[in-house]
N, C-alpha and C positions, 0 to 999 in steps of 0.2 A: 357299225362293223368293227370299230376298234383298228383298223390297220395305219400303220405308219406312212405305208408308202401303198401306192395303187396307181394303177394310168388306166382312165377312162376311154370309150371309145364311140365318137358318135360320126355321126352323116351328116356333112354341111350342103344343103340345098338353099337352091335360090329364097324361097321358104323359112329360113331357118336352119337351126341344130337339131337335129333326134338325138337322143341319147339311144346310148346299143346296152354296153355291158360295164361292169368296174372288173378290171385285172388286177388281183392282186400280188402278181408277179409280169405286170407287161413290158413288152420291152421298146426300149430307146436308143438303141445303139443306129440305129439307120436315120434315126433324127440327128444326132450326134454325128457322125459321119458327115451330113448334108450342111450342118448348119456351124460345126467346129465347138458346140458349147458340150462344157464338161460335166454333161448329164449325170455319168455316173458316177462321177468322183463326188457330186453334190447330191445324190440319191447316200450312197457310201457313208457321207461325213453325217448323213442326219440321221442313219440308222442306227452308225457308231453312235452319236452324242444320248442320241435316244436309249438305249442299250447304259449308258454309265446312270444316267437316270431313274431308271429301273432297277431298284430294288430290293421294292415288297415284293416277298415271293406270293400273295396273294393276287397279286396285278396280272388282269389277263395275258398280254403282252408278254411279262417273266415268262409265265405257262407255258407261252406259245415257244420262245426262245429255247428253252430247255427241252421238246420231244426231239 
C-alpha cells in the first residue's frame, strides 16, 4: 500500500481478532482524549521526519505529497 500512516480496524471476540478495514486517514483523537498519549503530535513528528526523507521526486510518496 505504500502509506505511512493508517489505523486499522478490527472486532475483538471472545474468539479472537477479525480484521475489518485499513484507514488511511483514521482517526485517534477519542483514543487520545481517554487515555492522555500524544497520538498526534507522534502521528505528526513521523510524517514531518518522513516528508524530509523524501526526496526522489520518483518515490511514490513524493507523488502523493505533491497533488
Amino acid at each position: 500500500m505504500g502509506l505511512v500512516y493508517a489505523a486499522l480496524d478490527f472486532v475483538v471476540t471472545a474468539d479472537g481478532w477479525t480484521y475489518l478495514e485499513t484507514n488511511c486517514a483514521g482517526e485517534s483523537g477519542w483514543i487520545e482524549a481517554l487515555t492522555g498519549l500524544s497520538i498526534s503530535t507522534a502521528i505528526a513528528r513521523l510524517l514531518t521526519h518522513h516528508a524530509h526523507e523524501t526526496t526522489d521526486t520518483r518515490h511514490p510518496a513524493a507523488t502523493r505529497a505533491r497533488m
